[in-house]
C-alpha positions as CSV (number, residue, x, y, z in Angstrom):
1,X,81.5,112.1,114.8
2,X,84.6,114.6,114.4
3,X,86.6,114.5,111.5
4,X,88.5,111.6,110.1
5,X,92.4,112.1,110.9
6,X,93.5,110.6,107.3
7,X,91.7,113.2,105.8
8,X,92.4,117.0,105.2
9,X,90.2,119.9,104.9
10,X,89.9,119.2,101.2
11,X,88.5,115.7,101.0
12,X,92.3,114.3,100.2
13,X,93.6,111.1,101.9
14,X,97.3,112.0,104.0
15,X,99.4,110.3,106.4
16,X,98.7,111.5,110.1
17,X,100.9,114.4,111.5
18,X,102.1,112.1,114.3
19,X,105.4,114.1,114.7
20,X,104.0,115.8,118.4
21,X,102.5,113.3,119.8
22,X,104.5,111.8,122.7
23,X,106.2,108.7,122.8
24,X,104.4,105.7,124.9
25,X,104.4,102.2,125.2
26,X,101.6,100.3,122.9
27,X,100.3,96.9,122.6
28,X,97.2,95.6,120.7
29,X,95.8,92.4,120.8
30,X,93.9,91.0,117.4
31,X,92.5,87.5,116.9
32,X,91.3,86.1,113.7
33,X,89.5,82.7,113.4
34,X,90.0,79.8,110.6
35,X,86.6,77.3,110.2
36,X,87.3,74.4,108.7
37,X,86.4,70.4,109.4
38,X,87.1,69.3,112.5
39,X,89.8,66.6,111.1
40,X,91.6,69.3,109.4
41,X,91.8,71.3,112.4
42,X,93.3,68.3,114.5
43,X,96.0,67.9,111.4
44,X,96.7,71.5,111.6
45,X,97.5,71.8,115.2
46,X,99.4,68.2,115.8
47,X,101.7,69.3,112.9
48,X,100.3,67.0,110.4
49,X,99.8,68.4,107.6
50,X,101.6,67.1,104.1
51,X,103.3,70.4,103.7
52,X,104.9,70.6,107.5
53,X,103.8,72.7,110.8
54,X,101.4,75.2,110.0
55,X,101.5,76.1,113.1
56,X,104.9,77.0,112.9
57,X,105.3,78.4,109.3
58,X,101.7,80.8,110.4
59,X,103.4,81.8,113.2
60,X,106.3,83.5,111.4
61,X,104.2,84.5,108.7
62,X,102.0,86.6,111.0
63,X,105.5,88.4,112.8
64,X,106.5,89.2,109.3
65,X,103.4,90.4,108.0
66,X,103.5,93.2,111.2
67,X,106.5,94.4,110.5
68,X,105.3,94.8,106.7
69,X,101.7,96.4,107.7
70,X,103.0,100.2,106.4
71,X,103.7,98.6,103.1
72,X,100.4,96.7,102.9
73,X,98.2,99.3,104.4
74,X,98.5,102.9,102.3
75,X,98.3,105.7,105.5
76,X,99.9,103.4,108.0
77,X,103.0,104.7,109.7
78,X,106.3,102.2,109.4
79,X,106.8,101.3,113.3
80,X,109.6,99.9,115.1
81,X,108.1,96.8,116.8
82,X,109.2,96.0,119.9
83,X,107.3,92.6,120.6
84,X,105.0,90.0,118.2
85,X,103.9,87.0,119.3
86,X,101.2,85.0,117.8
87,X,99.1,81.9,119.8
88,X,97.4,79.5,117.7
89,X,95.3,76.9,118.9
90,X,91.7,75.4,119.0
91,X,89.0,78.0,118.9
92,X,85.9,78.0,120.9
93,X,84.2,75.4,118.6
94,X,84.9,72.2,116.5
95,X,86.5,73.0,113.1
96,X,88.1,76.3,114.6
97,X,91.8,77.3,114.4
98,X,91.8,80.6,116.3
99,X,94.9,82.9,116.3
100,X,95.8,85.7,118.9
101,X,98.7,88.3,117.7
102,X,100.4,90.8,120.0
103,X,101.8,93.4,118.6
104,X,103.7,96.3,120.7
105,X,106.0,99.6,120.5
106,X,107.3,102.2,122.1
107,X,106.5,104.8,119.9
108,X,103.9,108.0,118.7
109,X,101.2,105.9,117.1
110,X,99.5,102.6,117.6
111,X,100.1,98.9,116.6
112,X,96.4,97.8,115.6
113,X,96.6,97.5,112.4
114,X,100.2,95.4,112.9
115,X,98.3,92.8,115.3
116,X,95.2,92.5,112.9
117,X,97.1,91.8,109.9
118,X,99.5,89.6,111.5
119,X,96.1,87.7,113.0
120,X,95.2,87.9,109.5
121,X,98.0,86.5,107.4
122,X,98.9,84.0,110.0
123,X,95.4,82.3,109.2
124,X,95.6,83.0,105.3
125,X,99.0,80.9,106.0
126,X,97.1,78.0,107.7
127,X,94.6,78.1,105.0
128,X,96.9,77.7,102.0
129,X,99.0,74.8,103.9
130,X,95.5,72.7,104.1
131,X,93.7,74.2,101.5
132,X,93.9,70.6,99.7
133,X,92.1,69.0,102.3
134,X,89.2,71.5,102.7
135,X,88.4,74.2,100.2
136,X,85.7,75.1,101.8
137,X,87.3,76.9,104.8
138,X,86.7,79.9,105.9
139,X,88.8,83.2,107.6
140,X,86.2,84.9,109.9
141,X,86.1,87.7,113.1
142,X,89.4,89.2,112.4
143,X,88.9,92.1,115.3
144,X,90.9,93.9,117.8
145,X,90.4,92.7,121.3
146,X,92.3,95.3,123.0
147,X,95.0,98.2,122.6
148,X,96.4,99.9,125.1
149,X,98.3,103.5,125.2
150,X,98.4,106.7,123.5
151,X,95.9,109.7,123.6
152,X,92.8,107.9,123.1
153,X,93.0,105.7,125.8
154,X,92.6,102.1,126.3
155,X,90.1,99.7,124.4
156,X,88.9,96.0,125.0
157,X,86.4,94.5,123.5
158,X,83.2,93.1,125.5
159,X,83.0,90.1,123.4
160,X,86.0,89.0,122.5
């Protein structure tokens, strides 16, 4: 395993040198998961929860949390999105509110870390909107399921 970009020669944690890198078109895809019962996962998705559309209010959570990933996460670069969109719907069981977030730029560096945290706070968002109907739900499999563009190449994930 080479050495990890975010740190120097010395041991010390820095910011990427991203300044030659040419510019490309990026997109990531992240999904995140919410388990919960499966009658609070009907109220979240018809809109019926007592404190309004989760749906809707995750949704714009998760844009603005990618646009605020460089101020959440320390050696992140602050990137001019291009494109977020977020999908939240049933997941592939009972109980499961799954969210997808794209996130894309044309830019020097990727948007990973913008799609997994908007994935990420858009289900934090559900959860505190039904958190009084079921404290015992959980935010699981936040993971990348693709990225495409820049140096490394394209990823997807086998098992999304």
């Amino acid at each position: 395993m080479s050495r990890l970009p975010h740190i120097d020669e010395k041991g010390r944690a820095n910011i990427v040198d991203i300044g030659g890198k040419d510019e490309t078109i990026r997109r990531a895809v992240a999904r995140a998961d919410l388990i919960c019962s499966a009658e609070v996962a009907s109220a979240i998705l018809a809109g019926g929860l007592q404190k309004g559309d989760a749906v809707a209010v995750a949704r714009v959570a998760g844009i603005m949390a990618a646009k605020k990933t460089s101020e959440l996460i320390p050696l992140c670069h602050p990137i001019a999105l291009t494109k977020v969109t977020l999908d939240i719907g049933p997941g592939d069981a009972d109980g499961m509110v799954s969210v997808e977030a794209i996130a894309q730029t044309t830019g020097r560096t990727g948007v990973e870390m913008e799609a997994m945290t908007a994935a990420c706070v858009a289900c934090l968002t559900l959860y505190d909107m039904a958190k009084g109907l079921d404290k015992a739900m959980t935010i699981t499999d936040v993971r990348l399921i693709e990225k495409t563009g820049g140096k490394s190449g394209d990823f997807r994930r086998a098992d999304p």
